[in-house]
N, CA and C atoms of all chains as a GROMACS GRO file, in nm:
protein
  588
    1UNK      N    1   0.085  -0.119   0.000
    1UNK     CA    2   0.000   0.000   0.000
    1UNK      C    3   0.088   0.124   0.000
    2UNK      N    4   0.058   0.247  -0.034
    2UNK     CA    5   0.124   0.349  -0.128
    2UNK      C    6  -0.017   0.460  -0.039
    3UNK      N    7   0.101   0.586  -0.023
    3UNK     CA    8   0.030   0.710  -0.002
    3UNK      C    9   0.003   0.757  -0.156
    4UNK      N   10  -0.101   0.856  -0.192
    4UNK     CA   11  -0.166   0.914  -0.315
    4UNK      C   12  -0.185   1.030  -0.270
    5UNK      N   13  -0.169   1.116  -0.371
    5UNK     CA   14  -0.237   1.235  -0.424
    5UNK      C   15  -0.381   1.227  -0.346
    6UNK      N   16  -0.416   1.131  -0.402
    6UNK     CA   17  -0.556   1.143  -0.345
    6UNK      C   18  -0.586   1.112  -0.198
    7UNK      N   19  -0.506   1.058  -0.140
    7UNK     CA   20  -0.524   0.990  -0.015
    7UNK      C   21  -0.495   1.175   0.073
    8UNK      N   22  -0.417   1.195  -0.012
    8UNK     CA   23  -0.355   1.362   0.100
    8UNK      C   24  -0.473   1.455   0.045
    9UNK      N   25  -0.554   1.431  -0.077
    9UNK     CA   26  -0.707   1.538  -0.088
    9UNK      C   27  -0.771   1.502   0.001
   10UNK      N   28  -0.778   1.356   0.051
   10UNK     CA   29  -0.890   1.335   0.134
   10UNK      C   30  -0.831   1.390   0.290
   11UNK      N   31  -0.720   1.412   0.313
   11UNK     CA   32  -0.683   1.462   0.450
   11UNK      C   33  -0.754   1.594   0.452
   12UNK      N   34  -0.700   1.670   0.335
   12UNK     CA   35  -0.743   1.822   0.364
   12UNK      C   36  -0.900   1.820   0.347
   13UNK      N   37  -0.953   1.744   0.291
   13UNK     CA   38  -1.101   1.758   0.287
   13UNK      C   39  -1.173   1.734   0.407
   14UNK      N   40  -1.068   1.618   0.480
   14UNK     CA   41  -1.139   1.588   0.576
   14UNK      C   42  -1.042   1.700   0.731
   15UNK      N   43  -0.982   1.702   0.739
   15UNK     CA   44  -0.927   1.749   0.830
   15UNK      C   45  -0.852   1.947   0.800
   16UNK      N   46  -0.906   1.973   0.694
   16UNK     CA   47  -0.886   2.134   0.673
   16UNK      C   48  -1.000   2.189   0.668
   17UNK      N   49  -1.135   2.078   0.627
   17UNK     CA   50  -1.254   2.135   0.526
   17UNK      C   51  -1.260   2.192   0.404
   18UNK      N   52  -1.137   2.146   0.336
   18UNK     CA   53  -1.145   2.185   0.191
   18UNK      C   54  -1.308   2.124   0.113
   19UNK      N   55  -1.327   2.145   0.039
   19UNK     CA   56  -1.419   2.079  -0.040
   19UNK      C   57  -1.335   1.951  -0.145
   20UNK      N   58  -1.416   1.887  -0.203
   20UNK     CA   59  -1.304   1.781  -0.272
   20UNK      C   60  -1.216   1.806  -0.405
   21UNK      N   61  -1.269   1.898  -0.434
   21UNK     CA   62  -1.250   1.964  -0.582
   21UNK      C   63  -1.093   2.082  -0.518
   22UNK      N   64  -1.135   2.158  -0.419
   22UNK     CA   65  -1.043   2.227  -0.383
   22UNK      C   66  -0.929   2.186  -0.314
   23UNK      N   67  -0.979   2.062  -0.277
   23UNK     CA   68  -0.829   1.987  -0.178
   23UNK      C   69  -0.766   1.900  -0.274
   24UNK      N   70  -0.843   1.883  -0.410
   24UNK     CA   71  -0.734   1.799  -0.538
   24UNK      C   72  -0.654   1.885  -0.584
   25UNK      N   73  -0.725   2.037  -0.596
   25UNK     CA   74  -0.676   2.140  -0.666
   25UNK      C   75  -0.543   2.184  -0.594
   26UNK      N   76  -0.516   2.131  -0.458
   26UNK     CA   77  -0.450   2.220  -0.370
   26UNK      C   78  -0.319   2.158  -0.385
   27UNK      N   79  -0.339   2.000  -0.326
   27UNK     CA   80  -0.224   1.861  -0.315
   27UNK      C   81  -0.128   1.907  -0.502
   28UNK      N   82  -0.223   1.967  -0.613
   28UNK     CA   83  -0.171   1.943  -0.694
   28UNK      C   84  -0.079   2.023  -0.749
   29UNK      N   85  -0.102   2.148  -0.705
   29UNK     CA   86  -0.056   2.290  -0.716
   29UNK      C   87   0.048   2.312  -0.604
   30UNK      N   88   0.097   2.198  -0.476
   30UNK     CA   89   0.168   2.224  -0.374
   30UNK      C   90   0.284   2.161  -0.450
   31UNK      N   91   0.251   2.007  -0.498
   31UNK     CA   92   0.360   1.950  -0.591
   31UNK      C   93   0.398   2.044  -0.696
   32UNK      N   94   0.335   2.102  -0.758
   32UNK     CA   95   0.342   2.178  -0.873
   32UNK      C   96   0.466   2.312  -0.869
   33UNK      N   97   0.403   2.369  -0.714
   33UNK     CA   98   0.524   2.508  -0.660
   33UNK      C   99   0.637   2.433  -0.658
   34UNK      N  100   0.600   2.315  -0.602
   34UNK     CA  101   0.795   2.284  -0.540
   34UNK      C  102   0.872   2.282  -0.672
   35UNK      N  103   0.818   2.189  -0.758
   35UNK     CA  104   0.935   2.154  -0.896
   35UNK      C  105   0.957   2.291  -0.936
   36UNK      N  106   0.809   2.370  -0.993
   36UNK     CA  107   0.844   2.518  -1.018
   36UNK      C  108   0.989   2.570  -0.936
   37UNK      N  109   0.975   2.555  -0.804
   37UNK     CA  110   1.111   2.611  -0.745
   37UNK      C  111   1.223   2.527  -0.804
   38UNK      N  112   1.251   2.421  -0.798
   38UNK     CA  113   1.339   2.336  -0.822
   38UNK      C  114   1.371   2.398  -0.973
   39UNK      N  115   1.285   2.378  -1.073
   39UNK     CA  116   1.330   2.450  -1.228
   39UNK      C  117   1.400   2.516  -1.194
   40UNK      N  118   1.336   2.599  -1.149
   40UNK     CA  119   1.412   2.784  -1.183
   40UNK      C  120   1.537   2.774  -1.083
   41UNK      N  121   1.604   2.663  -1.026
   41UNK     CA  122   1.730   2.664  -0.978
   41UNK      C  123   1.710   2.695  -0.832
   42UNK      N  124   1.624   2.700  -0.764
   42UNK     CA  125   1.557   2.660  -0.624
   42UNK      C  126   1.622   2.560  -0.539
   43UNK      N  127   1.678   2.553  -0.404
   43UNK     CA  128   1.682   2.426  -0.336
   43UNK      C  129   1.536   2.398  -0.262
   44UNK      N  130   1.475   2.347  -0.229
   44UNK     CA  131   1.397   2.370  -0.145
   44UNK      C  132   1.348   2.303  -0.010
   45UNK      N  133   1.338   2.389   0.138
   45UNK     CA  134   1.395   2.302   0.223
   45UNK      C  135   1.230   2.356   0.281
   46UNK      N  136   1.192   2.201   0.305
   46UNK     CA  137   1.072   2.186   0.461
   46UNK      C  138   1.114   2.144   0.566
   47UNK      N  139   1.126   2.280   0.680
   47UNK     CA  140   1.186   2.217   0.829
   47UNK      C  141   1.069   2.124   0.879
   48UNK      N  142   1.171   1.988   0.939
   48UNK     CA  143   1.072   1.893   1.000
   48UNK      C  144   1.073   1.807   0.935
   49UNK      N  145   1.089   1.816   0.800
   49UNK     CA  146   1.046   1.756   0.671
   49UNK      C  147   1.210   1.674   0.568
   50UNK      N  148   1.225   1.768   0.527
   50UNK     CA  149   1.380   1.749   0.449
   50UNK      C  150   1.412   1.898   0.335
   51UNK      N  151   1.549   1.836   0.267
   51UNK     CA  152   1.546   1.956   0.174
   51UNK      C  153   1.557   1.884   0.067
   52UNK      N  154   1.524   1.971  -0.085
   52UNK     CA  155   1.495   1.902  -0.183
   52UNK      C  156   1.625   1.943  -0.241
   53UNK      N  157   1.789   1.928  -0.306
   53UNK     CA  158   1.842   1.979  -0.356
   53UNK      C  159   1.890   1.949  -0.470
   54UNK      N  160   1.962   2.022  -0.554
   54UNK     CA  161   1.982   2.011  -0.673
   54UNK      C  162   2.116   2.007  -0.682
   55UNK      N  163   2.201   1.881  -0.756
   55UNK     CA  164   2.306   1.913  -0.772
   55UNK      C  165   2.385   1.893  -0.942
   56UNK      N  166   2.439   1.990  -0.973
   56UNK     CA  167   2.510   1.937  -1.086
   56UNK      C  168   2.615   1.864  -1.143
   57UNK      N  169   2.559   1.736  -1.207
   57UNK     CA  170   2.678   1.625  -1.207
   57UNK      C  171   2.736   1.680  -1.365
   58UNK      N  172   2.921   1.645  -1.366
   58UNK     CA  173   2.944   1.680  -1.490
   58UNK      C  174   2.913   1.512  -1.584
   59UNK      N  175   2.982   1.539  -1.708
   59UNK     CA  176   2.958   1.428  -1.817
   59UNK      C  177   3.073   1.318  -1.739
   60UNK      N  178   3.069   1.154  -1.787
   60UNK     CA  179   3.116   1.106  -1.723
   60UNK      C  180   3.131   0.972  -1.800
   61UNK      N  181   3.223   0.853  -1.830
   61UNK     CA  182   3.216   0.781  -1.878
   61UNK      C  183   3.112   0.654  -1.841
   62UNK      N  184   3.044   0.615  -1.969
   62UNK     CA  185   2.953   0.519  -1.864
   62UNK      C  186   2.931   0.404  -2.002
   63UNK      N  187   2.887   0.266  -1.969
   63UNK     CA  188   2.890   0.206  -2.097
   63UNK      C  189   2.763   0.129  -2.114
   64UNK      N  190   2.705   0.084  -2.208
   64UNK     CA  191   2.596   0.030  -2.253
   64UNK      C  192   2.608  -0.104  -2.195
   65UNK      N  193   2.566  -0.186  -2.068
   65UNK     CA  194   2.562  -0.305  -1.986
   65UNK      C  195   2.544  -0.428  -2.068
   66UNK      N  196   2.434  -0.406  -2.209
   66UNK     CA  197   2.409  -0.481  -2.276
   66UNK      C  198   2.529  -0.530  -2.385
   67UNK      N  199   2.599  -0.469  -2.416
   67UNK     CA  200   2.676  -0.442  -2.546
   67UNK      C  201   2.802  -0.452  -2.458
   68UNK      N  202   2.825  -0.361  -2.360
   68UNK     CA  203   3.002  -0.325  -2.348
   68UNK      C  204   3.022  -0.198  -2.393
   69UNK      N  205   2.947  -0.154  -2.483
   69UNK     CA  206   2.996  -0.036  -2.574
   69UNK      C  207   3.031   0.045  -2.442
   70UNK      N  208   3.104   0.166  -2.475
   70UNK     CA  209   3.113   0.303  -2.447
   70UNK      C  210   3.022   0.388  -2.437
   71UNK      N  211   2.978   0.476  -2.421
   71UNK     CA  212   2.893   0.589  -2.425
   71UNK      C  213   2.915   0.684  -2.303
   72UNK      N  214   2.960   0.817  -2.335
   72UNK     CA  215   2.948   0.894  -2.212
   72UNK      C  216   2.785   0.960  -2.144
   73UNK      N  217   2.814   0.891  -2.068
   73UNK     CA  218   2.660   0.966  -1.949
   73UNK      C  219   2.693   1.177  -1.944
   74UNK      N  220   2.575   1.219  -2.025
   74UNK     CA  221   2.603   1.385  -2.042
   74UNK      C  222   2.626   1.452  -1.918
   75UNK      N  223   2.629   1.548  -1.919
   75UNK     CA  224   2.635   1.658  -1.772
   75UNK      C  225   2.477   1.685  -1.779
   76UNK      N  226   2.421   1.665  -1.623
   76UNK     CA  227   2.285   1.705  -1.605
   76UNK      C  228   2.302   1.716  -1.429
   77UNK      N  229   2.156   1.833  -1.432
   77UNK     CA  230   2.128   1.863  -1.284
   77UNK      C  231   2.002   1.739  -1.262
   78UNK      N  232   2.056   1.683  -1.134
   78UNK     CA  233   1.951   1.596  -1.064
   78UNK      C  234   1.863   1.676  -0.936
   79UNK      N  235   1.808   1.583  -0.916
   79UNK     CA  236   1.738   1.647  -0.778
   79UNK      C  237   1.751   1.538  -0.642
   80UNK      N  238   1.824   1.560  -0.520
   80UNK     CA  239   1.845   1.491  -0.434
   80UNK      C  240   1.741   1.526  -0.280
   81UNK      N  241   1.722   1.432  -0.200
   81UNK     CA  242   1.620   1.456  -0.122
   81UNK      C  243   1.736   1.409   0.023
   82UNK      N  244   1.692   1.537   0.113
   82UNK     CA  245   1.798   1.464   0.194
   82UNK      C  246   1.695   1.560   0.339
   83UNK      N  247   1.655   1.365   0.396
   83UNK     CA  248   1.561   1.414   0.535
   83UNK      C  249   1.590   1.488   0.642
   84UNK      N  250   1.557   1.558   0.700
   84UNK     CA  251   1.557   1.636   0.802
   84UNK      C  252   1.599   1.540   0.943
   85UNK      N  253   1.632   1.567   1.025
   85UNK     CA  254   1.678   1.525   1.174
   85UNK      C  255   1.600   1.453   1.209
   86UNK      N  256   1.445   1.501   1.194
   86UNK     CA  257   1.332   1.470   1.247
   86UNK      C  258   1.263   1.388   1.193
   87UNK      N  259   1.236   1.376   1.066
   87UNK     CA  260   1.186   1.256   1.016
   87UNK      C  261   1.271   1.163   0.990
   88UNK      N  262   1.430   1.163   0.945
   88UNK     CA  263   1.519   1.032   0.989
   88UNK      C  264   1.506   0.996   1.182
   89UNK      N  265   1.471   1.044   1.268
   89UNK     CA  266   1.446   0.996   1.425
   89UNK      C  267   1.302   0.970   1.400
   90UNK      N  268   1.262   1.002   1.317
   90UNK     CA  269   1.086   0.930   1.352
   90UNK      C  270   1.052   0.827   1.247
   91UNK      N  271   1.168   0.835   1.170
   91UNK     CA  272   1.147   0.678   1.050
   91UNK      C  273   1.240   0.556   1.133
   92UNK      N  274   1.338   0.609   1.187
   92UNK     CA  275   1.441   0.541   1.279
   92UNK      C  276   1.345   0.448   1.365
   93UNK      N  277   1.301   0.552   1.452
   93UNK     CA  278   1.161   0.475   1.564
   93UNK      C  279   1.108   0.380   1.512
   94UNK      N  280   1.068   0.366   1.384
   94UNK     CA  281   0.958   0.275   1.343
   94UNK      C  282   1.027   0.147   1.300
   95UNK      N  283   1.144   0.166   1.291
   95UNK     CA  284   1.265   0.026   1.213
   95UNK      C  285   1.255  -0.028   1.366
   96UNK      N  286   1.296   0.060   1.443
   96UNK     CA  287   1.299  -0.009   1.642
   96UNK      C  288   1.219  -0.096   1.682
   97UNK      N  289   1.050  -0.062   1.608
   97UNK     CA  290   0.943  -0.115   1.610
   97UNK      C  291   0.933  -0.262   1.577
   98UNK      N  292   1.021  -0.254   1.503
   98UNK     CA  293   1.031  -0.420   1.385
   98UNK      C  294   0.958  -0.422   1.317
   99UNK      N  295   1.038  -0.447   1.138
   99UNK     CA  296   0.941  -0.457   1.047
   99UNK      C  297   0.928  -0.597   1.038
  100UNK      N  298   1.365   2.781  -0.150
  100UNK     CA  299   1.224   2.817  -0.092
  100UNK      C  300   1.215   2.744   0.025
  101UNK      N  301   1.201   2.842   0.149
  101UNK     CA  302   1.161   2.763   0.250
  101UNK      C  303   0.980   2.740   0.313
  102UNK      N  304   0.944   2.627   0.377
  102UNK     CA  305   0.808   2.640   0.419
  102UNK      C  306   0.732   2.746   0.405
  103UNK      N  307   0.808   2.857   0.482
  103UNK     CA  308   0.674   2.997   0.472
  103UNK      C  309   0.709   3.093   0.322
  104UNK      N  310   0.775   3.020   0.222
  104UNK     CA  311   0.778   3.091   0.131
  104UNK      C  312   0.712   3.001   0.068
  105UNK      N  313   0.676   2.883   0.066
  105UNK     CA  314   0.590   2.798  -0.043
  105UNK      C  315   0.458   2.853   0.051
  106UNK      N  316   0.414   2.857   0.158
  106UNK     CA  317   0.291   2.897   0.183
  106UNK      C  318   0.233   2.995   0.093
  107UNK      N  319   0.336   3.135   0.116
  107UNK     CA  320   0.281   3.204   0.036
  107UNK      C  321   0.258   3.218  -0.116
  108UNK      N  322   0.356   3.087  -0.146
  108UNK     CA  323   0.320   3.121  -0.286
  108UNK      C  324   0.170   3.022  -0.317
  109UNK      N  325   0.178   2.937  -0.238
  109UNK     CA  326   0.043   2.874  -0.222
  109UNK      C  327  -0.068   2.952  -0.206
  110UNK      N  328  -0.059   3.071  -0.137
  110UNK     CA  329  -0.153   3.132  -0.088
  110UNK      C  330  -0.193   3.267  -0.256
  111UNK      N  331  -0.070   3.253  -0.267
  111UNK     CA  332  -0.127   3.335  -0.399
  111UNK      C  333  -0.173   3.278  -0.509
  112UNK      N  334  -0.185   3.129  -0.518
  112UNK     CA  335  -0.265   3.079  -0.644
  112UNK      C  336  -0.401   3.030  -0.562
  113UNK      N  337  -0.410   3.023  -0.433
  113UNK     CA  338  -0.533   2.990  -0.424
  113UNK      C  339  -0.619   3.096  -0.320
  114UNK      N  340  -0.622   3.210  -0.418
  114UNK     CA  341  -0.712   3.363  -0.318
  114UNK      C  342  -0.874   3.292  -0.271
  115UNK      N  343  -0.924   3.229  -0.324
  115UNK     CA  344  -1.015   3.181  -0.255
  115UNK      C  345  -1.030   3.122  -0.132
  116UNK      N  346  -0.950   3.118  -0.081
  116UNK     CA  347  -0.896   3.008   0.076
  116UNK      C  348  -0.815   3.132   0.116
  117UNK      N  349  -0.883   3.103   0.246
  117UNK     CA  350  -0.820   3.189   0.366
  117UNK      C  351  -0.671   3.131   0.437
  118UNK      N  352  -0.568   3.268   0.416
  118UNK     CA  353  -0.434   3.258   0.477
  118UNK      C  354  -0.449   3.156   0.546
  119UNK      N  355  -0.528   3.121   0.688
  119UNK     CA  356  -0.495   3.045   0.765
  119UNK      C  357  -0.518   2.889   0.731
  120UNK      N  358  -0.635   2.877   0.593
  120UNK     CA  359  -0.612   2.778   0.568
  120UNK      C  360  -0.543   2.743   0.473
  121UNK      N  361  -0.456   2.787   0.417
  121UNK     CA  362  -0.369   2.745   0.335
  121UNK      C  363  -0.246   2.711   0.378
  122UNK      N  364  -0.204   2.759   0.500
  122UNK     CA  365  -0.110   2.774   0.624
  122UNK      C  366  -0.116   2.602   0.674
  123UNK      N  367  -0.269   2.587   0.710
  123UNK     CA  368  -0.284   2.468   0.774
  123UNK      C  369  -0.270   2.352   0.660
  124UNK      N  370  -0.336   2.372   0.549
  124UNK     CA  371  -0.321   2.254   0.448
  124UNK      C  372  -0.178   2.254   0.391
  125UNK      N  373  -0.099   2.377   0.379
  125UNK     CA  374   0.026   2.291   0.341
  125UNK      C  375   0.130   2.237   0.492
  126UNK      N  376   0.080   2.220   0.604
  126UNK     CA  377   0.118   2.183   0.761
  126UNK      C  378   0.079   2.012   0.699
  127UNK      N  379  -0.067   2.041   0.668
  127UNK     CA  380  -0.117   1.862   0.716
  127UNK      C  381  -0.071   1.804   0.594
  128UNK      N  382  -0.031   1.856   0.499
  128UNK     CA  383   0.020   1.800   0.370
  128UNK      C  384   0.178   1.712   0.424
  129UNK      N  385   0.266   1.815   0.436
  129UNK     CA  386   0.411   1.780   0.527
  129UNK      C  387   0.373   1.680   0.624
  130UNK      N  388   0.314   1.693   0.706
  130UNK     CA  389   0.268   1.620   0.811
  130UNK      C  390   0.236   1.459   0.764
  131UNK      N  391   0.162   1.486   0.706
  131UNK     CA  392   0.061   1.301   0.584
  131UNK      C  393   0.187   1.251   0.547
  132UNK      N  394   0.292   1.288   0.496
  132UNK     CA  395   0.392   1.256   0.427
  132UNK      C  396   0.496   1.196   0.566
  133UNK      N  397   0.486   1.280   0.584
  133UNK     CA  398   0.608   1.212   0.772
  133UNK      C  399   0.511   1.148   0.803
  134UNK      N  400   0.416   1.087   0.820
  134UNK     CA  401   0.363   1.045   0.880
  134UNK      C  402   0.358   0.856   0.849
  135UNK      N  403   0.365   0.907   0.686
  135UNK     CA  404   0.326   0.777   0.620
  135UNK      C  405   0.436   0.662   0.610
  136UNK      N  406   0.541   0.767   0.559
  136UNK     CA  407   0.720   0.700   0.622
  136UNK      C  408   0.770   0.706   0.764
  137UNK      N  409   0.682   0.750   0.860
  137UNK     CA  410   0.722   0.649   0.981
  137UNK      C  411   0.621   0.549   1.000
  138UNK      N  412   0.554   0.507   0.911
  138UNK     CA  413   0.473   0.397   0.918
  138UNK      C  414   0.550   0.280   0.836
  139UNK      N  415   0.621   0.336   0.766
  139UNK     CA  416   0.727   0.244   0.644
  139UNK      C  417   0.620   0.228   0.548
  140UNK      N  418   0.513   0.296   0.573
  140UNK     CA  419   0.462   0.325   0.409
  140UNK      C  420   0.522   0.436   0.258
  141UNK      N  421   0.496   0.386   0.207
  141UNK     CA  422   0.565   0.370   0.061
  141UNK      C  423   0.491   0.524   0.038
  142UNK      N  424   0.566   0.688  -0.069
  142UNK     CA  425   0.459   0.728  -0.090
  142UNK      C  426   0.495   0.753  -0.281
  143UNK      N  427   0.381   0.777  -0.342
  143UNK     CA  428   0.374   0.776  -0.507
  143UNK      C  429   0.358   0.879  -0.528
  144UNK      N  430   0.377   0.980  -0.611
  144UNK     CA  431   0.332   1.083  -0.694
  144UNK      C  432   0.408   1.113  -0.785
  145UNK      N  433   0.275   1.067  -0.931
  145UNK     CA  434   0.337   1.062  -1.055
  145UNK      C  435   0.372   1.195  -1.096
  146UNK      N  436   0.496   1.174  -1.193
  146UNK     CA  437   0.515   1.313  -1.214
  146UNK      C  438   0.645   1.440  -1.122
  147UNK      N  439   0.620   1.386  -0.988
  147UNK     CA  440   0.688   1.428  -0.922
  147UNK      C  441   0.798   1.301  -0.859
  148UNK      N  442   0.808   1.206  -0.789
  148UNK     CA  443   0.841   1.132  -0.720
  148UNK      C  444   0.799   1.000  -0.617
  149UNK      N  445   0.892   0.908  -0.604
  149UNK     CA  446   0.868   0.820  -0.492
  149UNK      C  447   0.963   0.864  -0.345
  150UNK      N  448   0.900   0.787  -0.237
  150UNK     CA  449   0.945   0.830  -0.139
  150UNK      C  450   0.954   0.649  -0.087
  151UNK      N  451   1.032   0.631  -0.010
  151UNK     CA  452   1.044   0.490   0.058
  151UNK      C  453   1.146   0.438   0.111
  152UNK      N  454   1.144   0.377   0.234
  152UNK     CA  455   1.274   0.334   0.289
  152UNK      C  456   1.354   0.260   0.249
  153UNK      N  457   1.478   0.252   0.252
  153UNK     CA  458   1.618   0.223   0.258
  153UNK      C  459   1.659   0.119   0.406
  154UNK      N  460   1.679   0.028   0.385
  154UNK     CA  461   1.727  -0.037   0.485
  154UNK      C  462   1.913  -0.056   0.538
  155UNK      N  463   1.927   0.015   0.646
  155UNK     CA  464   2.118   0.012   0.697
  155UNK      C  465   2.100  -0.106   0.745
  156UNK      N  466   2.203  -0.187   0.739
  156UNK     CA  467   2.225  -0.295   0.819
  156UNK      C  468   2.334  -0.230   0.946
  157UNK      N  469   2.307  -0.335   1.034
  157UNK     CA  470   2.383  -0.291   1.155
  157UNK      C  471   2.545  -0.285   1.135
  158UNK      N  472   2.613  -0.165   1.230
  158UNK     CA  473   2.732  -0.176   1.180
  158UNK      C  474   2.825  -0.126   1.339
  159UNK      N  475   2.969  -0.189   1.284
  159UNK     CA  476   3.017  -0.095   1.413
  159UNK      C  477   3.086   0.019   1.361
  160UNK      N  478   3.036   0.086   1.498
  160UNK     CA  479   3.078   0.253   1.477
  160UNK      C  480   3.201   0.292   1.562
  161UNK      N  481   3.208   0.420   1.586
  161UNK     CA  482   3.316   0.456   1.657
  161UNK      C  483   3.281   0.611   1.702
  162UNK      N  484   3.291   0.604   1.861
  162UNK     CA  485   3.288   0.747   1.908
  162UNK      C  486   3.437   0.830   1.891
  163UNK      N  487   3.358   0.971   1.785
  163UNK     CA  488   3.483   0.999   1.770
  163UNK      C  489   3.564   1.082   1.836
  164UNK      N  490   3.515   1.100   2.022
  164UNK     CA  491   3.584   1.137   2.052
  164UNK      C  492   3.697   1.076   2.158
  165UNK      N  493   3.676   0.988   2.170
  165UNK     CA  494   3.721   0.832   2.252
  165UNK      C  495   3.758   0.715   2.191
  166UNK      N  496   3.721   0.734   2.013
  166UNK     CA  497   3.801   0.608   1.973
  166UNK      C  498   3.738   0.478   2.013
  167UNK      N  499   3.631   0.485   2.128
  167UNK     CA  500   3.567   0.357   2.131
  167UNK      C  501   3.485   0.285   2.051
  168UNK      N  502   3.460   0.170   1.972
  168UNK     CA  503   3.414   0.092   1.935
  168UNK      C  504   3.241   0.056   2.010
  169UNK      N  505   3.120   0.125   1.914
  169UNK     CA  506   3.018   0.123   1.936
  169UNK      C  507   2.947   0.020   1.826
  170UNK      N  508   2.853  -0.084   1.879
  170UNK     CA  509   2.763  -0.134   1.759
  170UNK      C  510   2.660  -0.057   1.804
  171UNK      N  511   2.634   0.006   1.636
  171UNK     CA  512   2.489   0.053   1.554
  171UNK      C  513   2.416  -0.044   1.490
  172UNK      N  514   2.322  -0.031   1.541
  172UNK     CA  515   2.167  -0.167   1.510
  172UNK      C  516   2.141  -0.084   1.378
  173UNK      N  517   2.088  -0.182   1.320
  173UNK     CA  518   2.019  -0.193   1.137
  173UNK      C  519   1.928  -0.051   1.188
  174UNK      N  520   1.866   0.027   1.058
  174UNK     CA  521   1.751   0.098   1.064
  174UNK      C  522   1.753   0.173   0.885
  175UNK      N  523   1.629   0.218   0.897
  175UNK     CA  524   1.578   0.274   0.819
  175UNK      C  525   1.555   0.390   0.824
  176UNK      N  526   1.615   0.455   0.648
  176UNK     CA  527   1.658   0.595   0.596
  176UNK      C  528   1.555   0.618   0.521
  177UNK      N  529   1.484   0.693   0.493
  177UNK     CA  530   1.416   0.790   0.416
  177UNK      C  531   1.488   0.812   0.294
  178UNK      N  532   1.418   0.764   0.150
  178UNK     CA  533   1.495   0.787   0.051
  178UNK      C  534   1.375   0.809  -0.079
  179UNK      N  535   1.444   0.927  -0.192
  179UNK     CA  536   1.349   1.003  -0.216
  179UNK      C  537   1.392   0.936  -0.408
  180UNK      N  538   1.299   0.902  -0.519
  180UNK     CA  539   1.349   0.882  -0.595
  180UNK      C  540   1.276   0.982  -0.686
  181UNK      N  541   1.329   1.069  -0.758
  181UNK     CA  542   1.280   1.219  -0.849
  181UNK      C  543   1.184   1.109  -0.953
  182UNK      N  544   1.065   1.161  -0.999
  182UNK     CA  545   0.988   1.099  -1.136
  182UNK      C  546   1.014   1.163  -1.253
  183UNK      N  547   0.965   1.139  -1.343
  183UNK     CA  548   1.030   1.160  -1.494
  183UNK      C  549   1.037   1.323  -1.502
  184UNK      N  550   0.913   1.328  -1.470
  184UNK     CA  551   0.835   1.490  -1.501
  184UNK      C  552   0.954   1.586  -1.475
  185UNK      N  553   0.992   1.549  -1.343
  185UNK     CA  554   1.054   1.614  -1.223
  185UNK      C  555   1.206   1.658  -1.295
  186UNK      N  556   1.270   1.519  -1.319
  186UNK     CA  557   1.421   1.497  -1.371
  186UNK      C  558   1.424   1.582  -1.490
  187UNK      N  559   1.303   1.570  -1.580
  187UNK     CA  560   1.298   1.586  -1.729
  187UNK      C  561   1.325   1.780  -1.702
  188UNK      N  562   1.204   1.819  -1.648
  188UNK     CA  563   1.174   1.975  -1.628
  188UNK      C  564   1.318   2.022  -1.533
  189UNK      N  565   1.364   2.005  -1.449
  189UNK     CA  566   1.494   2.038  -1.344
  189UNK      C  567   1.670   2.012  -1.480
  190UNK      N  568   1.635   1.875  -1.527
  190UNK     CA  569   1.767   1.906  -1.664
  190UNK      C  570   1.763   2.013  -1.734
  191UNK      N  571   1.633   2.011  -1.842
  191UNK     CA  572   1.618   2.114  -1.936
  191UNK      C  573   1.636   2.226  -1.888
  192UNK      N  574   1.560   2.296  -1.774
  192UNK     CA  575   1.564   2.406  -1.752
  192UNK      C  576   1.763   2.454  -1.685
  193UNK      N  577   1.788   2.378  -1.677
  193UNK     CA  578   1.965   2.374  -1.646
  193UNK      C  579   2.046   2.400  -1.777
  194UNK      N  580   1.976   2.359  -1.871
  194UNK     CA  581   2.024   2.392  -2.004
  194UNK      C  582   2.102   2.263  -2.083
  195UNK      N  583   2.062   2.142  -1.992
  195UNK     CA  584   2.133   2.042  -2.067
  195UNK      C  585   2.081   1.932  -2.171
  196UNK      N  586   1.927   1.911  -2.185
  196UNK     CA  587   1.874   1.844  -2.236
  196UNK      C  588   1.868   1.855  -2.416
   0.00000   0.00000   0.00000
């Protein structure tokens, strides 16, 4: 089982009083700001939460697994997620728990 | 962008909703999300990303200010994997695609 888009409309619908239309509209447009930030060269950090950052890798040799061949892997910006204090001690807790 | 700067920009695409609730829905939004990975639930959103744990196995450590020899028990990391949308729009706009 998997959190959704929709599962977080039904939070705010149920626990903000959004209406359902406005709490799809909301979950979708919150995802929507962050990348917006991230494009335009944004890190973006939720205390409590984590930060979203961006780093730029240069070009790099890398080879086709299938073949052997060669091929260089280009220079591109990724996006890295790196948790906060607080949710690595409250994901921590739950491993304590036993999965 | 930090929290109270995505609020507000939240708050400026959605003038129909009052400051305070837009304040609170992007709180319980953050919140659903921590919430769901300390449950070791898995989270999806296409377009943007997966979210899901990482398992450490136990290891020995070392205090580094004593040099003593500590075992660290196994646990679970929070690990975030970018979706197409995400990777695709964050390259291009970098200028490399």
């Amino acid at each position: 089982m998997s959190l959704t888009k929709a599962d977080l409309a039904d939070t705010l619908h149920e626990q903000v009083g959004l209406n359902k239309r406005e709490a799809k509209e909301f979950v979708d447009a919150w995802f929507e700001v962050i990348r917006e930030a991230l494009e335009s060269g944004d890190n973006v950090k939720l205390s409590g939460f984590g930060n979203f950052q961006l780093r730029d890798k240069n070009e790099r040799p890398g080879r086709n697994p299938k073949t052997g061949e060669e091929i260089p892997i280009s220079a591109r910006r990724v996006v890295t997620f790196k948790p906060g204090q607080k949710l690595r001690a409250r994901v921590e807790a739950y491993a304590g728990s036993g999965k | 962008m930090t929290k109270s700067e995505l609020i507000e920009r939240m708050a400026a695409g959605q003038r129909h909703l009052s400051h305070a609730d837009v304040e609170l829905a992007v709180r319980t939004i953050i919140d659903e999300l921590s919430k769901a990975l300390s449950a070791g639930e898995r989270i999806e959103v296409r377009g943007f990303g997966s979210f899901d744990l990482h398992y450490r196995p136990p290891r020995m450590g070392r205090n580094p200010k004593t040099g003593e020899s500590v075992a660290l028990p196994g646990k679970y990391v929070p690990h975030f994997k970018p979706g197409k949308a995400l990777r695709e729009r964050v390259n291009a706009a970098a200028g490399n695609a």
